[in-house]
ZAMARGU-4260 file (C-alpha; in steps of 0.2 Angstrom, whole numbers, plus 5000, padded with zeros to 4 digits):
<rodrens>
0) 4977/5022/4871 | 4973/5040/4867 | 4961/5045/4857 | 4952/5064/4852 | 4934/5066/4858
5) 4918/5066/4849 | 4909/5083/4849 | 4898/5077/4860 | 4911/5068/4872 | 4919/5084/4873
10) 4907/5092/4881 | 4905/5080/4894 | 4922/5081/4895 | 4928/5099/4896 | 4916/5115/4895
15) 4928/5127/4888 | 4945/5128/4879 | 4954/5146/4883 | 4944/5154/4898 | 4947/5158/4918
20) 4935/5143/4922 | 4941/5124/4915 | 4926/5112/4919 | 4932/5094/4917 | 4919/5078/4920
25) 4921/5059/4923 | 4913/5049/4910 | 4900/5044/4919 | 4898/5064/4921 | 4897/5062/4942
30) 4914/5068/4944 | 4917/5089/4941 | 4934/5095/4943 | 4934/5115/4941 | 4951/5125/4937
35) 4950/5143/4942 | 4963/5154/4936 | 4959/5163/4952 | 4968/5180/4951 | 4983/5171/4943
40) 4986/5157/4959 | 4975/5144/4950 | 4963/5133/4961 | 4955/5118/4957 | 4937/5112/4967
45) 4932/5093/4967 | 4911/5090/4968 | 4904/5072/4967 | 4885/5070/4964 | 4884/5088/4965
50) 4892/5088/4983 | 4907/5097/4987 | 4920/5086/4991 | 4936/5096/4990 | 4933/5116/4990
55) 4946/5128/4981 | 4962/5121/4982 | 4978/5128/4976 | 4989/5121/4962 | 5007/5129/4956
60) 5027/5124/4963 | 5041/5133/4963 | 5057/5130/4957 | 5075/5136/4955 | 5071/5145/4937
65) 5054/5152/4942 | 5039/5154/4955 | 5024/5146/4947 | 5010/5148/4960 | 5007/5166/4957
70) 5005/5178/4943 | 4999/5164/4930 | 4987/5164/4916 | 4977/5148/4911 | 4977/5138/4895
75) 4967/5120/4892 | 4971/5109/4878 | 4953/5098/4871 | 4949/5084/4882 | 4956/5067/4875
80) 4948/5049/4881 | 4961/5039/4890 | 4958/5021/4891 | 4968/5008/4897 | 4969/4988/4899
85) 4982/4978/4910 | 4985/4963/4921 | 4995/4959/4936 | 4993/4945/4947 | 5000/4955/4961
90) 4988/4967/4964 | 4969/4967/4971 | 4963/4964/4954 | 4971/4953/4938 | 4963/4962/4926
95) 4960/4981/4926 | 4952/4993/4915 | 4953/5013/4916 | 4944/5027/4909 | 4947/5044/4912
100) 4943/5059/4903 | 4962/5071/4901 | 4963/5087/4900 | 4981/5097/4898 | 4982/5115/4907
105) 4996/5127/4905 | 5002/5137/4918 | 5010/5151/4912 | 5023/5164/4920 | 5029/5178/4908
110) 5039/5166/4895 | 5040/5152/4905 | 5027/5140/4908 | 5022/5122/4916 | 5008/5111/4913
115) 4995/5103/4922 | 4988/5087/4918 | 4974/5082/4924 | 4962/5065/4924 | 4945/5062/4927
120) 4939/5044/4931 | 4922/5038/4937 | 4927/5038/4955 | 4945/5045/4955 | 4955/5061/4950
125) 4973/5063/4945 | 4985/5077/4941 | 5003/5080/4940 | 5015/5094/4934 | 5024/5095/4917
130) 5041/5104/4915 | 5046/5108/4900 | 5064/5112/4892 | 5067/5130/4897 | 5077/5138/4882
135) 5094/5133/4887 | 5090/5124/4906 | 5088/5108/4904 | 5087/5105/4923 | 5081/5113/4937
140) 5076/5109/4957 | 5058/5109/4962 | 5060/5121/4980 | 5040/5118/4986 | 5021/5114/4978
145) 5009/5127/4982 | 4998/5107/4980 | 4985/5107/4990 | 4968/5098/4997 | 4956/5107/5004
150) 4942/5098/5013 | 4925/5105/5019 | 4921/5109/5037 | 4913/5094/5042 | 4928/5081/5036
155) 4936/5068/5049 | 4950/5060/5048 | 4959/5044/5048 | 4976/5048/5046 | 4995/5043/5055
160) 5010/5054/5057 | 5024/5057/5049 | 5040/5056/5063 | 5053/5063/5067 | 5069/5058/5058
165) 5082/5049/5064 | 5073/5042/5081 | 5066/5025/5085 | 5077/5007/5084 | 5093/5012/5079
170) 5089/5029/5072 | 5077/5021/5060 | 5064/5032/5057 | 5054/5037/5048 | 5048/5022/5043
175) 5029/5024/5040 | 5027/5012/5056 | 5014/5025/5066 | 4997/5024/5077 | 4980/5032/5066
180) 4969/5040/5074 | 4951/5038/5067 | 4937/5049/5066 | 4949/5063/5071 | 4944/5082/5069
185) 4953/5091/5055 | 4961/5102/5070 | 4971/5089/5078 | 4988/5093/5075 | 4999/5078/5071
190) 5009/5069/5082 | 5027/5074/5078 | 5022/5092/5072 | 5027/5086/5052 | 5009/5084/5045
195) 5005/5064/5040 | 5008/5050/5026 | 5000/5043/5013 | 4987/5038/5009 | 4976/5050/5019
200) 4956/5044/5021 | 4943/5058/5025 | 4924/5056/5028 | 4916/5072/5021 | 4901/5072/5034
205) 4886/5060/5027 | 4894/5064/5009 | 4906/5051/5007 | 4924/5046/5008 | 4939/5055/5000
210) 4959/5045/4998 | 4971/5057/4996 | 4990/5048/4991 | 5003/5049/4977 | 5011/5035/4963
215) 5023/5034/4950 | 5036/5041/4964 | 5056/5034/4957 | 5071/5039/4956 | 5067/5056/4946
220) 5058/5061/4964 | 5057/5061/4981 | 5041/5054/4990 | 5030/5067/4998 | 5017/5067/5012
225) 5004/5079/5018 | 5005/5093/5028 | 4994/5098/5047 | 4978/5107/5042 | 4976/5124/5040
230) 4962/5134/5050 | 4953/5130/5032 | 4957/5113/5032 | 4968/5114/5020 | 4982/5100/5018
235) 4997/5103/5007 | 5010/5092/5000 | 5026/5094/5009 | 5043/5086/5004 | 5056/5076/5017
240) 5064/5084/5031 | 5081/5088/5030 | 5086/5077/5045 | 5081/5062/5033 | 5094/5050/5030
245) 5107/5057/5043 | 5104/5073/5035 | 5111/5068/5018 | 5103/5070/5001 | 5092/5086/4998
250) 5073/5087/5001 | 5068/5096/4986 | 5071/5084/4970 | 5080/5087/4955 | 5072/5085/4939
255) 5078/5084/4920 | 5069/5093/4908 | 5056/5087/4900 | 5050/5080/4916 | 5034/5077/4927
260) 5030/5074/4945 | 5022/5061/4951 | 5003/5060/4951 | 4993/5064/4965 | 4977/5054/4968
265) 4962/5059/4974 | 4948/5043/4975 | 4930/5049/4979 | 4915/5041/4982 | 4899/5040/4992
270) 4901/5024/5000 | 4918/5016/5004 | 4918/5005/4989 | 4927/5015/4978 | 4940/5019/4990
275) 4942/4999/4993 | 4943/4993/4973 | 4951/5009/4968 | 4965/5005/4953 | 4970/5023/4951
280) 4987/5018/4958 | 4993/5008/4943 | 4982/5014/4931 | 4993/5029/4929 | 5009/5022/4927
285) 5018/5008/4916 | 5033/4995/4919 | 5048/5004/4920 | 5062/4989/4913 | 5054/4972/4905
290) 5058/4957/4913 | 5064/4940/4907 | 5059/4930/4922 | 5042/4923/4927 | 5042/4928/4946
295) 5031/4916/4955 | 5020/4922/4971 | 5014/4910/4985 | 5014/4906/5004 | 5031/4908/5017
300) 5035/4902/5034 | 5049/4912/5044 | 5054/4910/5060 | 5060/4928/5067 | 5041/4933/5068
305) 5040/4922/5082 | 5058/4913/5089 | 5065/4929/5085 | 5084/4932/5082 | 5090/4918/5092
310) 5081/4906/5077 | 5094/4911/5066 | 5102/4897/5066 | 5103/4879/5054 | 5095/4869/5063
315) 5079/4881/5068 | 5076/4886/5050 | 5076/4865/5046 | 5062/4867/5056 | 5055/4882/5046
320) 5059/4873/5029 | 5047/4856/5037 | 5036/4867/5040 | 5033/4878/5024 | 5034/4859/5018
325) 5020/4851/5027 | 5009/4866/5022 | 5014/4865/5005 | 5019/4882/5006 | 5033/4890/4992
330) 5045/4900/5001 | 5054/4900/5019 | 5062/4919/5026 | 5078/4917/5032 | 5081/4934/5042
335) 5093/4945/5050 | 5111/4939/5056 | 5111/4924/5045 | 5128/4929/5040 | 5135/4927/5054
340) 5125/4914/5062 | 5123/4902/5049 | 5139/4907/5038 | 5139/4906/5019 | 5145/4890/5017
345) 5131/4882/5029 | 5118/4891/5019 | 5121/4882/5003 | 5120/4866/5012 | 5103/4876/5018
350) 5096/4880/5003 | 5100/4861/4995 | 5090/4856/5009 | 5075/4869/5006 | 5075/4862/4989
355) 5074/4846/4991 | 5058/4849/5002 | 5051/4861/4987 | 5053/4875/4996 | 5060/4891/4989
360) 5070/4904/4998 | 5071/4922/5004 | 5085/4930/5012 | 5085/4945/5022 | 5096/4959/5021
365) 5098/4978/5028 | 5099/4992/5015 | 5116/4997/5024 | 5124/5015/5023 | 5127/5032/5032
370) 5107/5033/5037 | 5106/5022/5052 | 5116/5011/5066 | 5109/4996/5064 | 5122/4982/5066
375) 5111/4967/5061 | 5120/4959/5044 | 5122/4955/5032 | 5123/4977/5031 | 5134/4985/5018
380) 5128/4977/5004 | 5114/4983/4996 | 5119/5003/4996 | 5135/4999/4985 | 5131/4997/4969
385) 5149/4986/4965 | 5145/4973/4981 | 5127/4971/4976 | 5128/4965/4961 | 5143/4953/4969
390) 5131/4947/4982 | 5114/4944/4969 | 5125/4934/4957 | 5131/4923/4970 | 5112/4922/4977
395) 5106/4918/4959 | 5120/4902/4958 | 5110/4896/4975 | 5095/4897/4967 | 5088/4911/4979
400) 5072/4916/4973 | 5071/4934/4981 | 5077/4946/4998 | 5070/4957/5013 | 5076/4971/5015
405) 5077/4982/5027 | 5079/4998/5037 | 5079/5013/5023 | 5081/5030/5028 | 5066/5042/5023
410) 5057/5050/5007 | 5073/5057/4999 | 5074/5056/4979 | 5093/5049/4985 | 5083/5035/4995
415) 5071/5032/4977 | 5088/5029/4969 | 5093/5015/4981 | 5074/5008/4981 | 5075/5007/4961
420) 5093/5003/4961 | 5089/4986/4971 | 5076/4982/4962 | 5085/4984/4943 | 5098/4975/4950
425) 5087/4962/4960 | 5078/4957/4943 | 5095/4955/4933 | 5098/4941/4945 | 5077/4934/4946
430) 5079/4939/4963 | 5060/4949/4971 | 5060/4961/4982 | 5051/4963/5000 | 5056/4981/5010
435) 5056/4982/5027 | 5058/4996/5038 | 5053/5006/5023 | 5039/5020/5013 | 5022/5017/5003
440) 5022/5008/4987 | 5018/5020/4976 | 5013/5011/4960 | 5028/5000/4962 | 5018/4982/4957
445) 5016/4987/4941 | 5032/5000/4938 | 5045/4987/4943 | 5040/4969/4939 | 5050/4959/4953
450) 5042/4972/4968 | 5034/4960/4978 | 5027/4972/4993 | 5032/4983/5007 | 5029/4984/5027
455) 5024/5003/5029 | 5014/4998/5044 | 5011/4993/5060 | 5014/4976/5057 | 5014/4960/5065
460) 5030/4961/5075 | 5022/4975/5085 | 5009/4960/5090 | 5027/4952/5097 | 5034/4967/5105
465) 5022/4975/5114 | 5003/4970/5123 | 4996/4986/5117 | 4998/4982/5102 | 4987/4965/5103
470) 4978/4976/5113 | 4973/4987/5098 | 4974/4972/5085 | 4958/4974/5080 | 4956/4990/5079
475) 4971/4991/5067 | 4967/4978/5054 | 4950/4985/5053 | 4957/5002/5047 | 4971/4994/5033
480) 4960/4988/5020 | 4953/5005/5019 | 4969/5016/5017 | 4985/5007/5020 | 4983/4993/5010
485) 4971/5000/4996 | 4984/5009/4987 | 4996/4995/4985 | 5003/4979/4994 | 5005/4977/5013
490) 5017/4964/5019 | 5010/4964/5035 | 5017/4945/5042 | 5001/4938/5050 | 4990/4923/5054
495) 4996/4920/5072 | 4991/4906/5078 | 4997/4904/5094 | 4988/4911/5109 | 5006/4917/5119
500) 5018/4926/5107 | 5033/4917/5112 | 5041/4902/5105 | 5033/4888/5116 | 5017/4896/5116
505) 5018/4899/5135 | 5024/4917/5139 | 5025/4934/5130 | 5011/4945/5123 | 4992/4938/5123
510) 4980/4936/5109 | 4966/4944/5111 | 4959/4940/5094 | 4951/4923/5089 | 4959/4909/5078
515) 4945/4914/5066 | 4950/4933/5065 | 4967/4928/5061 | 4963/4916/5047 | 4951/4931/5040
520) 4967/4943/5042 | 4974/4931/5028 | 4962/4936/5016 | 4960/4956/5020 | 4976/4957/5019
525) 4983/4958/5001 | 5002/4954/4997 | 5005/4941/4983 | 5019/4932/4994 | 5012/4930/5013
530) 5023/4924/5025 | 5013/4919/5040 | 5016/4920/5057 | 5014/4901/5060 | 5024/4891/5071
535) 5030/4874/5067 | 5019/4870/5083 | 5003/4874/5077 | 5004/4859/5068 | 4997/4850/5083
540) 4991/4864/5096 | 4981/4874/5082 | 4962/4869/5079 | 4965/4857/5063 | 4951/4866/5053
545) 4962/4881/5055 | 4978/4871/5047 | 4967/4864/5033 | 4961/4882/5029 | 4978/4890/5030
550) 4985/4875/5020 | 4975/4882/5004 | 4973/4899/5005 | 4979/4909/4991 | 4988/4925/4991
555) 4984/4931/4974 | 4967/4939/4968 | 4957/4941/4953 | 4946/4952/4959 | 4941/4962/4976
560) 4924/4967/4983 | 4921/4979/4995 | 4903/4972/5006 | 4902/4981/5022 | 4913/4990/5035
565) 4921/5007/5045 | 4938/5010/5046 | 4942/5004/5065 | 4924/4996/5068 | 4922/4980/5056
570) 4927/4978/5036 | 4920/4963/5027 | 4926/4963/5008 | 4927/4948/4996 | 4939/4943/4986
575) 4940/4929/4971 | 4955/4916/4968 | 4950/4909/4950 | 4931/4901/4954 | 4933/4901/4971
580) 4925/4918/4981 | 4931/4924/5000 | 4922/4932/5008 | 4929/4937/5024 | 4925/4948/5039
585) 4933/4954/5056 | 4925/4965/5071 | 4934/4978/5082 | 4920/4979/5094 | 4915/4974/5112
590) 4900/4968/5106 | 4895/4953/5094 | 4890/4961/5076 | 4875/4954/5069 | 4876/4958/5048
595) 4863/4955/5034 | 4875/4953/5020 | 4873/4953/5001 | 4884/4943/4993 | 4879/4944/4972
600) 4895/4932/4969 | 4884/4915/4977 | 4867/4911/4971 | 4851/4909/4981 | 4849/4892/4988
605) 4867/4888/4986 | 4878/4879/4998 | 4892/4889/5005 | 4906/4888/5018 | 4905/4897/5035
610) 4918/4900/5046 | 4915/4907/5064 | 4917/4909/5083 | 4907/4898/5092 | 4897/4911/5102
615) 4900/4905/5118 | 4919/4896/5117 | 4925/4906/5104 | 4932/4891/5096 | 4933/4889/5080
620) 4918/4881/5070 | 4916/4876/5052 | 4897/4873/5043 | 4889/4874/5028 | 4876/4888/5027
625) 4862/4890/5014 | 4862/4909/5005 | 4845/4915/5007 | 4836/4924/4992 | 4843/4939/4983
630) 4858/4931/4990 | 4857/4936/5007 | 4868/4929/5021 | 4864/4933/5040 | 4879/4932/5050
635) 4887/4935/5068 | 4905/4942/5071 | 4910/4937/5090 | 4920/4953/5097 | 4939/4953/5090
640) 4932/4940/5078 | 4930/4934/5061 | 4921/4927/5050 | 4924/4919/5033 | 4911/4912/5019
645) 4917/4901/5004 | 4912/4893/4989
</rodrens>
């Protein structure tokens, strides 16, 4: 909804109309965002609470009709009031509410001109380009943004690479699967030499905490990323390497006019909170294609995570489908090589047998093509648009309720096209959709109504393949809820419950986490479907309260909390199921963590669920705990450990 300012909104809004200096506000008037024209290369500068949080910064792109970062006058349209209601159910919230103050610059070169619209939220900042019909041109390519972020002096940073292309698992890469580095100096040059991917987290000194990513990225796009640092600490959006996807597809994307870019995102705020319940990622965008289905989310079971491939069989995945059965859980993964391993005809009889345990079924699938060498099928299916559709009808006469797929090339507008191709396709059939191997969401829970979530991280089958890895576990999950997984849903495959990594629970990889940390890790971690790393063994060797607590947790929320927390140190958040609160909390250090928390969502006196480590076994332990007045809690984290509180 739009509507035209009050005089005196406006002012809060916007100081002037037609001037070298546009001053936009947030409408709680703690947000300025200043446009300068700037000698004709326009700038804009971000200041929170009257501290600088982003200094001049440089706007423009450049395209194959004209240059628009230099040699440009500034217009501003009035500021308009933007506000907006919605609900998902797969997000961190159900029910979201934005308002934002919008303002609408022209950038002008000669006759030709581009806009820049802008939004101002309370905590959050957007903006994105406008091309406009161009006399007879009607399209054009967008060659570079001059889009920058320019961060003061005393900013660290919590950022991961971007790779090289074509490297890794069977050329692979990049697949957004890289190590962060926190607390970094702004002149550390990234790993591969090709900047860092979204979302970007910076602490502006004892100022606060600036997110830094993109949404609203399909198939009228490529994705984009950020650039190294300049001496200034300036950052700037770069597009994909031309080595992406086996060197096919350009990097600088095409656009029909009238058309936009996407939005970049800038979330602020003095604490961390913002940047934890931050909705600026749908807020800006709106479904792409209505839907006829009613897509249900839940709790899976798959047993690649760990009996790897060799489980790929009919009578290992029995065993998958009992257990997602004796939890109660919805869905069972069936993963790579089922083709060949199971055959089509077998997997029929399968999935008569899933349902006949109420369990539903996903199926996985590589996104196939000229991008990669992987062998694992079923491959060649998803790139081509004719055997696609051939293969989801066929899943839909099975009653398959969604796929995994897997192993996409890089950022390309061309890889955009398959992502949204799939997906269309996918929903035509009531079939969801889980990538793998893959790039950020970017506003896709609420573009595409049968996106279900997306690895784009380190993710549990690093936990498998390497002791480093559960080495750094803590570590990791304490930086996700902070950037990887604020901006949209992570489908990381945790909750491993078995102390060795391997299928009997006697050999590979060690834990170095506690049960409690794990169980905690299902809560932090936000995917509407879950499928847990559980192992039809843990039915007997796992602590039972740990199979009761994983029997009813939910993997929808209705709303999130941020309550204490570093990125790489310890997070505590809380997040709401209907009436019943989580509040859950994990610690990175060597040391046990003692925390006074305030928790405003249980009353004083009231009765509460604890979860722990017992201090000296670090087993498992189960209480109930009394809050303390002004709803205070006092509780101890055992290193690598958890805890949880619940109503």
């Amino acid at each position: 909804m739009k509507k035209l300012l009050s005089p005196l909104f406006l002012l809060l809004g916007i100081s002037t109309i037609q001037a070298e200096d546009v001053t936009i506000y947030s409408p709680d008037s703690l947000m300025q965002v200043t446009v300068s024209e700037n000698g004709g290369s326009p700038v804009y500068s971000v200041t929170y609470n009257g501290k600088q949080m982003l200094e001049n910064s440089p706007l423009g792109l450049k395209t194959n009709v004209a240059d628009f970062t230099q040699g440009l006058t500034l217009k501003a349209s009035p500021a308009t009031l933007i506000e907006d209601c919605y609900s998902l159910k797969n997000i961190k919230t159900s029910h979201a509410h934005y308002t934002g103050n919008e303002v609408k610059l022209t950038l002008s070169a000669g006759r030709r001109r581009i806009g820049v619209e802008f939004r101002v939220s309370n905590n959050d900042v957007a903006f994105r380009y406008t091309l406009p019909v161009w006399g007879d041109t009607r399209a054009c390519v967008v060659n570079s943004e001059a889009t920058g972020f320019n961060l003061p002096d005393k900013t660290t940073t919590f950022l991961t690479p971007q790779s090289d292309a074509m490297i890794g698992w069977k050329r692979t890469k990049p697949s957004y699967e890289e190590v962060y580095k926190a607390d970094a100096p702004m002149s550390d040059r990234s790993q591969y030499g090709h900047g860092y991917t979204f979302p970007a987290l910076f602490h502006v000194g004892e100022d606060g905490w600036v997110l830094i990513s993109e949404t609203g990225v399909d198939s009228r796009y490529c994705a984009s990323r950020l650039s190294d640092a300049s001496a200034e600490g300036l950052y700037t959006i770069e597009y994909p390497m031309p080595e992406e996807n086996n060197g096919n597809g350009t990097s600088a994307p095409g656009i029909a006019l009238p058309g936009a870019t996407p939005w970049r995102t800038i979330t602020i705020g003095e604490t961390l909170k913002p940047i934890v319940e931050t909705t600026i990622p749908w807020d800006l965008v709106t479904p792409l294609y209505e839907t006829t289905r009613d897509y249900k989310y839940g709790r899976g079971t798959w047993s690649w995570i760990m009996w790897q491939d060799g489980s790929i069989n009919y009578d290992d995945q029995v065993r998958y489908i009992d257990l997602a059965a004796a939890m109660g859980y919805e869905y069972v993964l069936i993963d790579n090589w089922w083709d060949n391993n199971i055959g089509r005809t077998r997997m029929a009889d399968l999935i008569k047998y899933a349902h006949s345990k109420k369990v539903d079924v996903f199926l996985w699938y590589s996104s196939s093509g000229y991008w990669n060498d992987i062998e694992q099928g079923p491959v060649h299916h998803m790139d081509s648009p004719i055997i696609r559709k051939r293969e989801m009808k066929w899943m839909e006469s099975l009653g398959v309720k969604g796929i995994k797929v897997d192993f996409f090339g890089g950022d390309k507008q061309e890889t955009m096209r398959l992502y949204e191709a799939i997906l269309s396709d996918a929903d035509d059939h009531g079939l969801m959709c889980i990538f793998h191997g893959c790039t950020l969401p970017r506003g896709w829970e609420r573009m595409y109504p049968n996106y279900v979530g997306s690895e784009a991280v380190l993710a549990s089958e690093n936990l498998i393949f390497t002791q480093e890895s559960c080495d750094n576990e803590a570590f990791n999950a304490c930086l996700h809820p902070f950037i990887r997984n604020t901006v949209g849903c992570m489908e990381f495959g945790g909750v491993l419950l078995n102390k060795r990594n391997n299928r009997n629970n006697d050999g590979g990889t060690i834990r170095r986490t506690t049960d409690i940390f794990q169980l905690a890790t299902g809560v932090l971690f936000q995917n509407p479907i879950q499928n847990f790393a559980l192992a039809p063994n843990n039915l007997t060797d796992a602590p039972a309260l740990c199979i009761d607590f994983m029997k009813q947790i939910p993997t929808t929320w209705d709303e999130t909390r941020f309550i204490d927390g570093y990125p790489g140190k310890y997070c505590v958040l809380a997040r709401r199921h209907g009436d019943t609160w989580y509040v859950a909390g994990i610690n990175a250090g060597t040391e046990p963590l003692k925390l006074k928390l305030t928790l405003p969502m249980f009353e004083a006196g009231q009765t509460v669920t604890l979860y722990d480590d017992n201090a000296k076994t670090l087993a498992p332990q189960q209480k109930g705990v009394k809050m303390k007045k002004n709803s205070q809690l006092t509780v101890t984290i055992a290193p690598q450990g958890g805890i949880i509180v619940q109503n």
